[in-house]
N, C-alpha and C positions, 0 to 999 in steps of 0.2 A: 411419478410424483413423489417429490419429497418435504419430509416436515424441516424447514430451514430456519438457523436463526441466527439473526446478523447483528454482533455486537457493537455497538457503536453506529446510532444513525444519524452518521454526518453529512460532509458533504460528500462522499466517495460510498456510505455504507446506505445512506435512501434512495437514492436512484437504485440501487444494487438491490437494494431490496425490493424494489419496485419491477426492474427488469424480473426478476425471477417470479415475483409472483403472475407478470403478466404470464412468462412460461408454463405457469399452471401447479406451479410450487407452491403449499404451506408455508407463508414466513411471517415469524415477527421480528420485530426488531428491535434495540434496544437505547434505551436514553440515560442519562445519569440522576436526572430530575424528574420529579413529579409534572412540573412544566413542562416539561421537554416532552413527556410521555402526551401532556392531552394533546399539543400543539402538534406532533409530529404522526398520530397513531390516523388509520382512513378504517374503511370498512373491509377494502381487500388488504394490506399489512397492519395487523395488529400491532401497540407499542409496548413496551413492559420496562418496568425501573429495573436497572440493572448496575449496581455499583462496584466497580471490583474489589475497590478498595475496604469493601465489609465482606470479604472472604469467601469462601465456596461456599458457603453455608446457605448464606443468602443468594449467592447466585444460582444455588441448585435448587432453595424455593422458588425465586421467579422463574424458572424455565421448565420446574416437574412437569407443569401441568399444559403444557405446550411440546413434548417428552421430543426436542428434536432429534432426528438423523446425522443432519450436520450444523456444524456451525463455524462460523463466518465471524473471526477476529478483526475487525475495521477501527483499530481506535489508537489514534495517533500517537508515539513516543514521548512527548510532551519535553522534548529535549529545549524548545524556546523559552520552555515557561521553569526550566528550571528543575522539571521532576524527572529524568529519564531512567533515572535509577530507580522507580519504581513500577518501570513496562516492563523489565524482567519479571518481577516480581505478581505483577499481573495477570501476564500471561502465564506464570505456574496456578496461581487459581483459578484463571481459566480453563485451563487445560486437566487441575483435577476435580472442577465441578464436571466437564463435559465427562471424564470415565465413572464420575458417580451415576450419571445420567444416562450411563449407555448409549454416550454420542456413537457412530458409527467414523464419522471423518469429523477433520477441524483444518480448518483452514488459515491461515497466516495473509495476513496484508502487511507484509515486513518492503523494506526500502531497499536502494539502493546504495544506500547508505553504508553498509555492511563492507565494502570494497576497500581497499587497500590505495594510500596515496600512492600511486604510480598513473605514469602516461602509458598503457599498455587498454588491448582489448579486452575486457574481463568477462569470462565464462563464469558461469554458477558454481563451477569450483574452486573455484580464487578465493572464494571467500567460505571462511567455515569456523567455529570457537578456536579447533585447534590448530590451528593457522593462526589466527590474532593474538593468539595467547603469548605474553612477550616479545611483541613483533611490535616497533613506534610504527610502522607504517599504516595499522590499523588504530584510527581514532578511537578513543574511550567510546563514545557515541556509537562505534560500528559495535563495540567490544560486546555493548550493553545489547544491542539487537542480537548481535549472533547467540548470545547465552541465551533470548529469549526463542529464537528458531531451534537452538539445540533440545533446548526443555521440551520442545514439541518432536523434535524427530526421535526424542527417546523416550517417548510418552508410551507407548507400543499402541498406538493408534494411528488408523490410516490418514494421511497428510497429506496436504499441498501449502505448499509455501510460495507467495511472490511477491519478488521483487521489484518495487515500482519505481521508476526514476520520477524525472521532477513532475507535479500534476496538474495540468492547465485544463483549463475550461471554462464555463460559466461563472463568471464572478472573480475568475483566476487569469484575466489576459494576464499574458507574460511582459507587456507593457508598462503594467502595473510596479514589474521588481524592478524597472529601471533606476529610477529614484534612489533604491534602495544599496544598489552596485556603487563601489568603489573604484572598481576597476571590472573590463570584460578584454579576456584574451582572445585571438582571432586562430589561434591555434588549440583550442580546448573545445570537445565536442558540447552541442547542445543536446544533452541525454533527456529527454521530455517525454511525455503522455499524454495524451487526449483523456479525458473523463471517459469518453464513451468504452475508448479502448480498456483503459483500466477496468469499468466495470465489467468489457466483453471478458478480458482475460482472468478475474476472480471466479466470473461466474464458470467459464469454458473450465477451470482448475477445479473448480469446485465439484464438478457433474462428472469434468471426464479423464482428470488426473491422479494416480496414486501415486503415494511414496515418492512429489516428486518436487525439487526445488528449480521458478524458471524465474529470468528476467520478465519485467512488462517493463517495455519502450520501444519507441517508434521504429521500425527498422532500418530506416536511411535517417541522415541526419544532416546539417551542415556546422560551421563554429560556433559557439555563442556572440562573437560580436557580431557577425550575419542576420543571426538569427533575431537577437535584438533590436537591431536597427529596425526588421523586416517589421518585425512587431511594434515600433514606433511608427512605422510610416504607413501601416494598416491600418492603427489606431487612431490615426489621425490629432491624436497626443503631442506639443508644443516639447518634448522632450529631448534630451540631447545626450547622447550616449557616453557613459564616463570614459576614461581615459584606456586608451587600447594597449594592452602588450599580449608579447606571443608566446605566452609560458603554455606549454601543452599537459594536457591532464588525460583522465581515463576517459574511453568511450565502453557504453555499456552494452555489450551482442543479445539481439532477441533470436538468437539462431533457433535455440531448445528449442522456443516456444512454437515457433514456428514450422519446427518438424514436429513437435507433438501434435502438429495439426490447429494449430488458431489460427485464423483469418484477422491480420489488422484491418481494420476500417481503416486507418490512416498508413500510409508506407514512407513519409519523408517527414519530418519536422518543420516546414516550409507550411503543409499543407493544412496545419493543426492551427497557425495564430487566429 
């Protein structure tokens, strides 16, 4: 049993919090608001105000007294809204409240994001700071994650880092981004997650991975314009797929994870809408 605590309880960090306590794990977890905390806290996961942006200080009061083992980074880049340049910055006081705290491990819920504009299959190693660093084919936005996974693998604290592609689920049909596409290519893979799988592969990284960076996504896959239609026509949605071309992009390999021994619940992206 471990005492766990999982920053950020969204939609990806309270089920995760949830699965693990079912496992029989100590966790709490964390909200940004006073609201967030009544609304979200039960009897089995405790909730505690956790803001990062008032510094380690504060983050090492709210968590002393809950002294966890490890902890579980779940809190989005915030790259739509505008702030991404300030998850780097995040995750370094996260990362030096948890050695004030005697975390044991820290965990990373980093993106897919991180990869390099290429149509090629991308390994865990494709992507890394010094690799990006003056390279156009890593986006700013990847540049910003990778500086924030680096700061953790040179924290000299035990690690896991994953990588998630895109996260569908409850409340996230993939039906839903149609609307929102301009264009979908028939030649660009659908790099996708299941909820469930995302939270099996934090937690399975969490319990039984060191020192180690993997992909989470689906292991087969089909195009995105397939795969969108398929989800229009499941959804039963009045909606009409944008305009198709065949420009090919990255697809993203769950090999690693997979020999490190996790079981997808899901094996195709077909199978997730």
């Amino acid at each position: 049993m471990k005492r766990i605590g999982i920053i950020g309880g969204g939609w990806l960090g309270l089920p995760l919090s949830q699965l693990l306590a079912n496992l029989g794990h100590a966790v709490v977890v964390s909200k940004t608001t006073q609201a967030g905390v009544e609304q979200t806290q039960t009897d089995e996961v405790p909730a505690v105000l956790v803001d990062l942006a008032q510094g380690e200080s504060h983050t090492v009061s709210a968590l002393s007294a809950f002294a966890p083992q490890v902890v579980i980074g779940c809190f989005p880049p915030g790259f739509r809204r505008g702030n991404g340049d300030e998850y780097a910055l995040y995750w370094q006081t996260l990362i030096t409240a948890a050695k004030q705290l005697n975390v044991e491990k820290i965990v990373m819920v980093s993106s897919t994001t991180v990869y390099p504009n290429r149509a090629e299959t991308m390994s865990e190693e494709m992507a890394s700071l010094s690799l990006a660093l003056a390279n156009e084919e890593f986006s700013t936005n990847a540049q910003i994650m990778l500086r924030a996974e680096q700061s953790l693998i040179d924290s000299g604290v035990d690690y896991a880092i994953v990588r998630c592609s895109g996260l569908i689920g409850p409340n996230r049909h993939p039906a839903r981004f149609v609307a929102h596409l301009k264009q979908v290519s028939d030649q660009a893979p659908a790099n996708m997650i299941h909820l469930s799988d995302a939270i099996g592969a934090v937690s399975y990284a969490a319990l039984h991975l060191d020192k180690h960076v993997v992909n989470a996504t689906t292991p087969n896959t089909t195009n995105k314009a397939e795969f969108y239609q398929t989800a229009i026509e499941r959804s039963g949605a009045e909606l009409t797929l944008p305009k198709i071309v065949h420009n090919a992009d990255k697809h993203i390999s769950a090999d690693k994870l997979v020999a490190l021994g996790y079981k997808f619940h899901f094996q195709h992206t077909l199978e997730i809408i």
